[in-house]
PDB file of N, CA, C and O in Angstrom:
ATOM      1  N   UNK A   1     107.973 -29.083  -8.975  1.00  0.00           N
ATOM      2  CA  UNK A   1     107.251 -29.333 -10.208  1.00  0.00           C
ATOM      3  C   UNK A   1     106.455 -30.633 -10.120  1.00  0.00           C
ATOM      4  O   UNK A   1     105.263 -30.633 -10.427  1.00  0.00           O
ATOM      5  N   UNK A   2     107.068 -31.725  -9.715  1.00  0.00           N
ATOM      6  CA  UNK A   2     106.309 -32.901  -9.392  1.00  0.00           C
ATOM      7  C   UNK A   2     105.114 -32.774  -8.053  1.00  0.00           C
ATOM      8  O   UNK A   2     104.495 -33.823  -7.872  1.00  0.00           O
ATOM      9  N   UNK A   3     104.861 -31.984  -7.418  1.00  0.00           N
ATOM     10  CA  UNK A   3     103.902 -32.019  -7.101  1.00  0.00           C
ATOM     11  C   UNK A   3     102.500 -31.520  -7.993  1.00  0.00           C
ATOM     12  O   UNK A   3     101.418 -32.105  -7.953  1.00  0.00           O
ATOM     13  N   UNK A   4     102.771 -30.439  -8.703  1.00  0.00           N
ATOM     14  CA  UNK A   4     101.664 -30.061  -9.554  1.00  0.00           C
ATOM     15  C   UNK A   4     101.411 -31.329 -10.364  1.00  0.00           C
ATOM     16  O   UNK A   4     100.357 -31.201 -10.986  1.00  0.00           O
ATOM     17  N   UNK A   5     102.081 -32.674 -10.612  1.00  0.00           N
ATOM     18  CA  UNK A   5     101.149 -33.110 -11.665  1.00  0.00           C
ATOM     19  C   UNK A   5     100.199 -33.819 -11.490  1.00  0.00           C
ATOM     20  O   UNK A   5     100.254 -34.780 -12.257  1.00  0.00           O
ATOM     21  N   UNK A   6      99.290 -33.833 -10.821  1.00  0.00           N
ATOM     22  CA  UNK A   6      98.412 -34.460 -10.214  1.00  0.00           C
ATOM     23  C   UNK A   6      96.954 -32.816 -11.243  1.00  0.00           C
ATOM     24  O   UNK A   6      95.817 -32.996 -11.678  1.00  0.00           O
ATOM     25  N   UNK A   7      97.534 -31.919 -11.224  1.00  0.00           N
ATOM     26  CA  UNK A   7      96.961 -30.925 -12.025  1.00  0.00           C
ATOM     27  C   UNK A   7      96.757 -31.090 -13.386  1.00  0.00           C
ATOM     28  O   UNK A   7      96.038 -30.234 -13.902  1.00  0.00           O
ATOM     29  N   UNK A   8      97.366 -32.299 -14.387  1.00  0.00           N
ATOM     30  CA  UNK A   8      97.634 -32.104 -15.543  1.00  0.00           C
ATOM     31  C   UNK A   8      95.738 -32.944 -15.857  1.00  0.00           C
ATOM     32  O   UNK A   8      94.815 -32.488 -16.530  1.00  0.00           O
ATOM     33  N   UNK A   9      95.812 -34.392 -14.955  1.00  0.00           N
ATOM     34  CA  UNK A   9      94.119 -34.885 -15.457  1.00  0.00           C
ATOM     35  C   UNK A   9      93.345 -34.139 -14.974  1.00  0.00           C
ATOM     36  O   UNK A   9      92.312 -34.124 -15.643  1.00  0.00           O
ATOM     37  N   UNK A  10      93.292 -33.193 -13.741  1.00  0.00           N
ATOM     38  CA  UNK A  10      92.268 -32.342 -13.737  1.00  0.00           C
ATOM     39  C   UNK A  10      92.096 -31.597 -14.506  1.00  0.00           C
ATOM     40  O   UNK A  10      90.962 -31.508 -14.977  1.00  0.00           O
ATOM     41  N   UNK A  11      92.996 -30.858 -14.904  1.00  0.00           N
ATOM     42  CA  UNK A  11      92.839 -29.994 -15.860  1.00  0.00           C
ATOM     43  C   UNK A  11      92.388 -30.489 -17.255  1.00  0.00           C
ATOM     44  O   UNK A  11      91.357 -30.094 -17.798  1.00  0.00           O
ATOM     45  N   UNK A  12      93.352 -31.497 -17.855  1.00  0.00           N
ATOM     46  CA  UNK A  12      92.276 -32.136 -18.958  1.00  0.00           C
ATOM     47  C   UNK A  12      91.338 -32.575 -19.022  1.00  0.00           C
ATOM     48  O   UNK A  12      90.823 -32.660 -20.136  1.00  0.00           O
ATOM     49  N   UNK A  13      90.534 -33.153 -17.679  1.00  0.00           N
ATOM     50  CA  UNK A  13      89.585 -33.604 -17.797  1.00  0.00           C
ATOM     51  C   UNK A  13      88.504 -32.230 -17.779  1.00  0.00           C
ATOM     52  O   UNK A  13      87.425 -32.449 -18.331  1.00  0.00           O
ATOM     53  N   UNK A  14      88.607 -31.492 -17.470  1.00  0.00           N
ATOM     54  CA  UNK A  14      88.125 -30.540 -16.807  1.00  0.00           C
ATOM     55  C   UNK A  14      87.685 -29.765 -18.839  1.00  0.00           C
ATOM     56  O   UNK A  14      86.568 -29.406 -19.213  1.00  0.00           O
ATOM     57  N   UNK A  15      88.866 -29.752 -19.613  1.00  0.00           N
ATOM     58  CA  UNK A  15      88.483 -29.026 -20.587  1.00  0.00           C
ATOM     59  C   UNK A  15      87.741 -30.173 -21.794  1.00  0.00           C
ATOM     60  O   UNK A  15      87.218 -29.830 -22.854  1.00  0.00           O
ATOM     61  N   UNK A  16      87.858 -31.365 -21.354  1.00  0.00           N
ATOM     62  CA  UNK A  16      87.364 -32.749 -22.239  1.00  0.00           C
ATOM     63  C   UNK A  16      85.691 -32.178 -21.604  1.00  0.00           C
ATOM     64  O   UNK A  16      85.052 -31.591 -22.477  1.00  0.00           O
ATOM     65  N   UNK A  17      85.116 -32.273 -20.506  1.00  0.00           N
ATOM     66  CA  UNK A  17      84.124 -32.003 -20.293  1.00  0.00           C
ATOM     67  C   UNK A  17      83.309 -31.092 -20.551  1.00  0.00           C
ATOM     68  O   UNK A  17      82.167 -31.154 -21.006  1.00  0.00           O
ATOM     69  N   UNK A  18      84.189 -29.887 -20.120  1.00  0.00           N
ATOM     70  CA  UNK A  18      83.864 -28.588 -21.279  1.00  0.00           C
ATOM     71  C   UNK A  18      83.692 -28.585 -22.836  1.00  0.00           C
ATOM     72  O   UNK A  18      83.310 -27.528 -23.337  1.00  0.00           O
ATOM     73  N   UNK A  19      83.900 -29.501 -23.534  1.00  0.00           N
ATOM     74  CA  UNK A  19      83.620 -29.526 -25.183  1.00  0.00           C
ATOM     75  C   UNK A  19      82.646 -30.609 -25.211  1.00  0.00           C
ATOM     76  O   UNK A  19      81.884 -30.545 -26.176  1.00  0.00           O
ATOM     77  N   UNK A  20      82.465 -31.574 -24.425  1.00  0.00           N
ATOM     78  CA  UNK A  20      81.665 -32.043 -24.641  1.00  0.00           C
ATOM     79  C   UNK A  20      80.028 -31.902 -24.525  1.00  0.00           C
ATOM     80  O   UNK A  20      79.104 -32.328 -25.218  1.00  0.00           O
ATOM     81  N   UNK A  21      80.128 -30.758 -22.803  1.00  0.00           N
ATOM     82  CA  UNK A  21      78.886 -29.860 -22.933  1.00  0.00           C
ATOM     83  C   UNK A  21      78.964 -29.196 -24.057  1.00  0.00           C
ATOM     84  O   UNK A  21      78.133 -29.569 -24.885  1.00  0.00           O
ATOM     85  N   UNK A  22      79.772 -28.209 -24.450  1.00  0.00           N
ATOM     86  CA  UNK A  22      79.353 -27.039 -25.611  1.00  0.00           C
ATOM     87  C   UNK A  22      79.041 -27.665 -26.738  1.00  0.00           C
ATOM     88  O   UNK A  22      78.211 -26.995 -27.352  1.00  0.00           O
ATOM     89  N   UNK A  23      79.535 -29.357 -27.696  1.00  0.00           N
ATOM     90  CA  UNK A  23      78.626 -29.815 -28.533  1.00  0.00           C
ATOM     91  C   UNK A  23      77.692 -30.834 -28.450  1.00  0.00           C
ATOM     92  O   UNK A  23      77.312 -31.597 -29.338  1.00  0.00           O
ATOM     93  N   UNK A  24      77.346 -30.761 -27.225  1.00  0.00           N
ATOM     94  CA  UNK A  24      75.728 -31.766 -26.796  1.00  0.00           C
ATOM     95  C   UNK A  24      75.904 -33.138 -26.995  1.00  0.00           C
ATOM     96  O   UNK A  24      75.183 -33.832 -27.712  1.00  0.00           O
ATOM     97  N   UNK A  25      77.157 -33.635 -26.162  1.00  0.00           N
ATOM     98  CA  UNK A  25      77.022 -34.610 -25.918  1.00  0.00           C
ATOM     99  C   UNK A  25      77.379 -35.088 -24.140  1.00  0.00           C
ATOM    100  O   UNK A  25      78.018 -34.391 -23.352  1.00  0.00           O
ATOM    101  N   UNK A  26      76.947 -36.041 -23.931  1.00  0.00           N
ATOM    102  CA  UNK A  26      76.653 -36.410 -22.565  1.00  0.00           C
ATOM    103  C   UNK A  26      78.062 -36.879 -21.750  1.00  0.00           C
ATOM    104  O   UNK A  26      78.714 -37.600 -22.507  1.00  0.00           O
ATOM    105  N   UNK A  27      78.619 -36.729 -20.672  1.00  0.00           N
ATOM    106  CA  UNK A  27      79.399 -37.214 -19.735  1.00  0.00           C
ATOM    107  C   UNK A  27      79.481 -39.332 -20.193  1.00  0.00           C
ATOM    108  O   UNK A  27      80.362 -40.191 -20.216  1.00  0.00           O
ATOM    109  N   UNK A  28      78.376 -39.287 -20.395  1.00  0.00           N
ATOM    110  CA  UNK A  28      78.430 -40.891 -20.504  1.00  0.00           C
ATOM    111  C   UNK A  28      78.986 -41.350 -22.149  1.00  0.00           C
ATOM    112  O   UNK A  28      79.526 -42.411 -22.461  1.00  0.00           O
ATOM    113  N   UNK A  29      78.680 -40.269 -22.973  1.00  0.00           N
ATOM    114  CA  UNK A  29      78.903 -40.422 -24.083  1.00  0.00           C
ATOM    115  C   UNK A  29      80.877 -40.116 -24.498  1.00  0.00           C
ATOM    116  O   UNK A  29      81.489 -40.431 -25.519  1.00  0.00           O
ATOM    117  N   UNK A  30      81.247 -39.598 -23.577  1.00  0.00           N
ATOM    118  CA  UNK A  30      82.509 -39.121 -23.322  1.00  0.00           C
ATOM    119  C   UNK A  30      83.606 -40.052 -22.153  1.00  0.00           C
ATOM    120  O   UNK A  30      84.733 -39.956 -21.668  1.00  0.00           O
ATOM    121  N   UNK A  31      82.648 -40.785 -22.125  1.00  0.00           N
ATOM    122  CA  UNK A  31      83.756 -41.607 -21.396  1.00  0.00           C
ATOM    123  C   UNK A  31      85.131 -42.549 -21.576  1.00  0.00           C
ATOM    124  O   UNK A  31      85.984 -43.156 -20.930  1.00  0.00           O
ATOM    125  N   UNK A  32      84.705 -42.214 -22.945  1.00  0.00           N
ATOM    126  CA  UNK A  32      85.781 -43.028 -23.594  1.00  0.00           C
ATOM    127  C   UNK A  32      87.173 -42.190 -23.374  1.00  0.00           C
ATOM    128  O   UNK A  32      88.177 -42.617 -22.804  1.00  0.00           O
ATOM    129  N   UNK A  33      86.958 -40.654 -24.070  1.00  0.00           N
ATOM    130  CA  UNK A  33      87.873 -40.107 -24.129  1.00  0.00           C
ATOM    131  C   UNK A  33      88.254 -39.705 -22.348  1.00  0.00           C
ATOM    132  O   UNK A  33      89.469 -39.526 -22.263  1.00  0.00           O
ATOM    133  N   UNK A  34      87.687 -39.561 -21.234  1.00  0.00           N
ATOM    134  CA  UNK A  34      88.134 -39.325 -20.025  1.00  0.00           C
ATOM    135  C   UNK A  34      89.263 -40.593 -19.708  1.00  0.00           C
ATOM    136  O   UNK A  34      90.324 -40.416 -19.111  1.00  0.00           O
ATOM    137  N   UNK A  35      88.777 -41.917 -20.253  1.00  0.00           N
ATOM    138  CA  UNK A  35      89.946 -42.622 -19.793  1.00  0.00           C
ATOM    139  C   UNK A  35      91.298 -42.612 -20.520  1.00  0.00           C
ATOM    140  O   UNK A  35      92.430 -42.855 -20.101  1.00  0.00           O
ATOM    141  N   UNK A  36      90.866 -42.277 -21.678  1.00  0.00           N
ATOM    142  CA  UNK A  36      92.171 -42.344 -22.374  1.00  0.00           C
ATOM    143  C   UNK A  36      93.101 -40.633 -21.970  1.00  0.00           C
ATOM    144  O   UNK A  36      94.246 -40.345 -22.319  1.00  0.00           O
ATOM    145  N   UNK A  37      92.416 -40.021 -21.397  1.00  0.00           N
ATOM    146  CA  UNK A  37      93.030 -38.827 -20.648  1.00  0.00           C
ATOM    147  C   UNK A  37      93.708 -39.574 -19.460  1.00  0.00           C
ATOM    148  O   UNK A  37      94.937 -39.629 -19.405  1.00  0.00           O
ATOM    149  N   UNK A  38      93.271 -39.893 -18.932  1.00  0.00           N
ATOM    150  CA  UNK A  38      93.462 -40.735 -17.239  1.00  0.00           C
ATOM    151  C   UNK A  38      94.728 -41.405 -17.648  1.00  0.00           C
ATOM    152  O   UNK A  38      95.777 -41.212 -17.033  1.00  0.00           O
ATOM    153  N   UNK A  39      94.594 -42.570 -19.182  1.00  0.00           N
ATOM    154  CA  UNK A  39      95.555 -43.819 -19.536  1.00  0.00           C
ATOM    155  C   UNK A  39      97.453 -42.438 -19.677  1.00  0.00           C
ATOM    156  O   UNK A  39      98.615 -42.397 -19.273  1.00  0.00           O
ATOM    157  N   UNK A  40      96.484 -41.654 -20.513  1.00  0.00           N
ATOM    158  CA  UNK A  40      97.551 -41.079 -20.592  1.00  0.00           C
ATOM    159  C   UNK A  40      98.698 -40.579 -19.952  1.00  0.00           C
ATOM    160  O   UNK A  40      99.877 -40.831 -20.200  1.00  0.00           O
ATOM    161  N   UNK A  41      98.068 -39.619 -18.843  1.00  0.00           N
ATOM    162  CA  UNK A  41      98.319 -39.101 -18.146  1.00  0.00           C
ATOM    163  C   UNK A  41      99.062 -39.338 -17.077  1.00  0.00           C
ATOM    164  O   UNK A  41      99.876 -38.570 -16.563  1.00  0.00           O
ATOM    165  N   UNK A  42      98.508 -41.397 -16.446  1.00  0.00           N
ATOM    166  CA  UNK A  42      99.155 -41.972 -15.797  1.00  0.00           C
ATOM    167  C   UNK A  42     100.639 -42.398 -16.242  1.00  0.00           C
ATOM    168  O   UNK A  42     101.486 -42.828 -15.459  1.00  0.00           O
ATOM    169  N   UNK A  43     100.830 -42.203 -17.696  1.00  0.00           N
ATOM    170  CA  UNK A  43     101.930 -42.730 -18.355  1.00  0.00           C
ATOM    171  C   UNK A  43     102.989 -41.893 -18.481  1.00  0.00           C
ATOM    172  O   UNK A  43     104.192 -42.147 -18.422  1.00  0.00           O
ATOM    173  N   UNK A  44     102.271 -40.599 -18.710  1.00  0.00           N
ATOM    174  CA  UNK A  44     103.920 -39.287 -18.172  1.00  0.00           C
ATOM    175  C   UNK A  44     103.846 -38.884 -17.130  1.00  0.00           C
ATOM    176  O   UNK A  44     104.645 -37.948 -17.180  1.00  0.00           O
ATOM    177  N   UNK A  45     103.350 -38.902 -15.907  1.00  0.00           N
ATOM    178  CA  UNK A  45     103.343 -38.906 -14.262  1.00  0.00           C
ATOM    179  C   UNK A  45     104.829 -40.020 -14.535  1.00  0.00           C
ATOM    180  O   UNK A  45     105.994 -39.641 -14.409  1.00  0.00           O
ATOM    181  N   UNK A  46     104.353 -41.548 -14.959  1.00  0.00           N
ATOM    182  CA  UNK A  46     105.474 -42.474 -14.627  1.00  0.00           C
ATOM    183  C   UNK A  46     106.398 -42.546 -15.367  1.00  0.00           C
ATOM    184  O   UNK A  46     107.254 -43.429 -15.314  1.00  0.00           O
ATOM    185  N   UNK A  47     106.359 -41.533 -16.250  1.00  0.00           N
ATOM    186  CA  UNK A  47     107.767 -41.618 -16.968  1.00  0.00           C
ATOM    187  C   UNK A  47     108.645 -40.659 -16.287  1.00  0.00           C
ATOM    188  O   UNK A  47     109.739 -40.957 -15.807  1.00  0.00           O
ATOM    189  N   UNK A  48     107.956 -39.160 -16.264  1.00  0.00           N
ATOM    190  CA  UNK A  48     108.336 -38.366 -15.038  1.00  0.00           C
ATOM    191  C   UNK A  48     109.251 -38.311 -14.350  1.00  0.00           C
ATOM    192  O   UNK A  48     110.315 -37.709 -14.494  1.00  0.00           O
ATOM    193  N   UNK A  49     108.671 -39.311 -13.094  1.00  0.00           N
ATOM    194  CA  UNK A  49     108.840 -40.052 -12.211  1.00  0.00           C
ATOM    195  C   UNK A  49     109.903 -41.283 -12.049  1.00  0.00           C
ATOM    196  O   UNK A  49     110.631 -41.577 -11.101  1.00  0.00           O
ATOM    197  N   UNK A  50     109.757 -41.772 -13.077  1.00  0.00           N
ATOM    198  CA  UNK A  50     111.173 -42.642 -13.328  1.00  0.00           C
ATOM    199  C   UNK A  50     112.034 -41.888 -13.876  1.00  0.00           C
ATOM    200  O   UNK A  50     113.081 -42.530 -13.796  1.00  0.00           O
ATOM    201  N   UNK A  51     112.280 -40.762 -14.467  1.00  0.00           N
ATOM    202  CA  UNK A  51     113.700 -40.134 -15.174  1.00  0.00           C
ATOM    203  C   UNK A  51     114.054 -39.582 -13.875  1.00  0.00           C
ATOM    204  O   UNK A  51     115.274 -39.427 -13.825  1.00  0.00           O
ATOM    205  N   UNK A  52     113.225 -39.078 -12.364  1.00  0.00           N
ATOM    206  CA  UNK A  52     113.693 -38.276 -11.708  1.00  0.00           C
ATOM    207  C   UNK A  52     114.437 -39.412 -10.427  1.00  0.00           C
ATOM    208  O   UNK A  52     115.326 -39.210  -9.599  1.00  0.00           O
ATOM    209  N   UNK A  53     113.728 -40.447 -10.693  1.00  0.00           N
ATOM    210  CA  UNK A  53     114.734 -41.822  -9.909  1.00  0.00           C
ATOM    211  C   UNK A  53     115.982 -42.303 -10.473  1.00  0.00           C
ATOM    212  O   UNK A  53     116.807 -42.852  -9.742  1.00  0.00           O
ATOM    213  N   UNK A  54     116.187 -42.140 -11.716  1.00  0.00           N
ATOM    214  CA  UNK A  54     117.091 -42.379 -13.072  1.00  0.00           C
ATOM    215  C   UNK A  54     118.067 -41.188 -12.284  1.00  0.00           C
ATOM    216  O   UNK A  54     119.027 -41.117 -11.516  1.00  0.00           O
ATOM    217  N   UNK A  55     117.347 -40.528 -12.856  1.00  0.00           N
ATOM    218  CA  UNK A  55     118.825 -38.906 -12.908  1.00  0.00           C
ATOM    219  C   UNK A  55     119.630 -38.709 -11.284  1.00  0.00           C
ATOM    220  O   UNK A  55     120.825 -38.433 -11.178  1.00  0.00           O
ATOM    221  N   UNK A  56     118.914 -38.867 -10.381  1.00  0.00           N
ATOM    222  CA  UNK A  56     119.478 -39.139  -9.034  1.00  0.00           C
ATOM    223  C   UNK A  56     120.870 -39.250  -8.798  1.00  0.00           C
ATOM    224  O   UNK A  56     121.287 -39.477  -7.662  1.00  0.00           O
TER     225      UNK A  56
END
């Protein structure tokens, strides 16, 4: 399972980009929300990741 998550920001980023074409706004105009996908994302990867060093 921990290898797929490296799938979770592609994939969100992937559908953040997709709404942002379909209501006409620009990649640059959306950058805000790509990082806070990224901020996120990096934060349950490492929580994850620490319960599975934890539970050991």
């Amino acid at each position: 399972m921990i290898k797929l998550f490296f799938l979770l920001p592609i994939i969100m980023c992937a559908i953040w980009w997709w709404y942002l074409n379909n209501h006409g706004y620009s990649v640059k105009e959306g950058i805000k929300g790509f990082t806070y996908i990224l901020i996120l994302n990096t934060a349950i990867i490492l929580f994850f990741t620490t319960m599975i060093y934890i539970t050991r």
